[in-house]
C-alpha positions in Angstrom: 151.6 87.3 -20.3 148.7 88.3 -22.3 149.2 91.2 -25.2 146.5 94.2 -24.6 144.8 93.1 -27.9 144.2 89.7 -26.7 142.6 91.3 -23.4 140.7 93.6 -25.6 139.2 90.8 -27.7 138.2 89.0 -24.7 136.7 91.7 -23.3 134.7 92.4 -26.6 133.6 88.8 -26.6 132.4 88.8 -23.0 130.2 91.8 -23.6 128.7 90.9 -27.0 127.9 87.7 -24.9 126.6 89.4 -21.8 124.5 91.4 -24.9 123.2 87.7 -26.0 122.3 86.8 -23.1 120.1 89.7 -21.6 118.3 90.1 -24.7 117.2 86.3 -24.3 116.3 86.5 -20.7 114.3 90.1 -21.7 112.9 88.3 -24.6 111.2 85.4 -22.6 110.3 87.4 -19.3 108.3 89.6 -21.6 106.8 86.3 -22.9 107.0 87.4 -26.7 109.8 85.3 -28.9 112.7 86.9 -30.5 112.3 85.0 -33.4 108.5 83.9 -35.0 109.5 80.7 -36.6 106.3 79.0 -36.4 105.8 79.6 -40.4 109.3 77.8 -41.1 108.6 75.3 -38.8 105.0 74.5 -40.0 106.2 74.3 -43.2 109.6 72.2 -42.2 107.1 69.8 -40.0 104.9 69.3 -43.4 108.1 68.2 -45.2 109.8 66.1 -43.1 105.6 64.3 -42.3 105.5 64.0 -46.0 108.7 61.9 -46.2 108.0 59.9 -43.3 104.2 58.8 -45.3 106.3 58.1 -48.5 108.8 56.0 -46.3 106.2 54.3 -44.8 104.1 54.0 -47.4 107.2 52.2 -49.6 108.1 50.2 -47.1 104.2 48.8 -46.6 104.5 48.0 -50.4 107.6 46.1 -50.1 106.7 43.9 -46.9 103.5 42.9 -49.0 105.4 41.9 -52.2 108.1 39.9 -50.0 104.9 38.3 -48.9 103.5 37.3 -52.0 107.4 36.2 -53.4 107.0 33.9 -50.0 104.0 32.5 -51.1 104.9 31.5 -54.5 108.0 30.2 -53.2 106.2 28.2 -50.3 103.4 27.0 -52.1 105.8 25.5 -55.3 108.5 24.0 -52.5 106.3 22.1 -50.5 104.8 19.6 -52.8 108.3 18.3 -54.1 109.7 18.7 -50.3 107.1 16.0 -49.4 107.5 13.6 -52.5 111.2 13.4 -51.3 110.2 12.8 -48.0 108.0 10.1 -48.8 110.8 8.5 -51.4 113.1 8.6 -48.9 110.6 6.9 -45.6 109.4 4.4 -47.9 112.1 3.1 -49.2 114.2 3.2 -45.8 117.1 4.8 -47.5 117.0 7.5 -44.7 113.9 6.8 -42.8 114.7 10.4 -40.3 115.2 12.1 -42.7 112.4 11.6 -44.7 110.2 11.8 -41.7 111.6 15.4 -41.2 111.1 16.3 -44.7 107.3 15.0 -44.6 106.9 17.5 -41.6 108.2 20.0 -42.9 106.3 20.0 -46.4 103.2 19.7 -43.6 104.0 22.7 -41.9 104.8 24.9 -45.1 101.7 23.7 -46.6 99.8 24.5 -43.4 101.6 28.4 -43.7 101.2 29.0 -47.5 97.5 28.0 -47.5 96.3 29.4 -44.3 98.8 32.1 -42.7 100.3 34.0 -45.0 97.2 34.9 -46.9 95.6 36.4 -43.9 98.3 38.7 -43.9 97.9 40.1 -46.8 
């Protein structure tokens, strides 16, 4: 069984949310909000657009120097890849293998003279 203070307390919270409740539905009927937030939230919108361009912003920067660290790597890899490759198809010591390695110093050279510098 519940004590009379319990009940009490109970009964307080119902009404102060009964209170809540009609003031919001009288608030929006009447078509005027109980709070004006729209300076807070203009202000809060700024911030949070000002983070996103410095996020975006950074990360722009850092795709484009990844790119360029890609193209010095690429363009100083392919030129030995291919010497190897030819080393090794010539002198049949692994004829697939060099084959595969000739292609491959192709297709980087292909990507780190013509692709990746359209991207940047």
């Amino acid at each position: 069984m519940k004590s009379s203070i319990v009940k009490k307390n109970e009964f307080v919270f119902d009404i102060l949310l009964l209170c809540l409740i009609a003031s919001e539905v009288v608030s929006t009927s009447i078509g005027e909000p109980y709070y004006n937030f729209t300076g807070q939230t203009n202000k809060f919108t700024d911030l949070i657009d000002n983070v996103l361009n410095v996020v975006e912003q950074t990360t722009i920067y850092f795709a484009r120097r990844v790119l360029k660290v890609t193209l010095e790597i690429t363009s100083a890899l392919y030129a030995p890849l291919g010497i190897v490759g030819i080393v090794l198809y010539v002198t049949k010591i692994n004829k697939y293998l060099g084959k595969e390695l000739i292609y491959g110093a192709l297709l980087l050279a292909f990507f780190s003279q013509f692709i990746l510098p359209l991207l940047l």
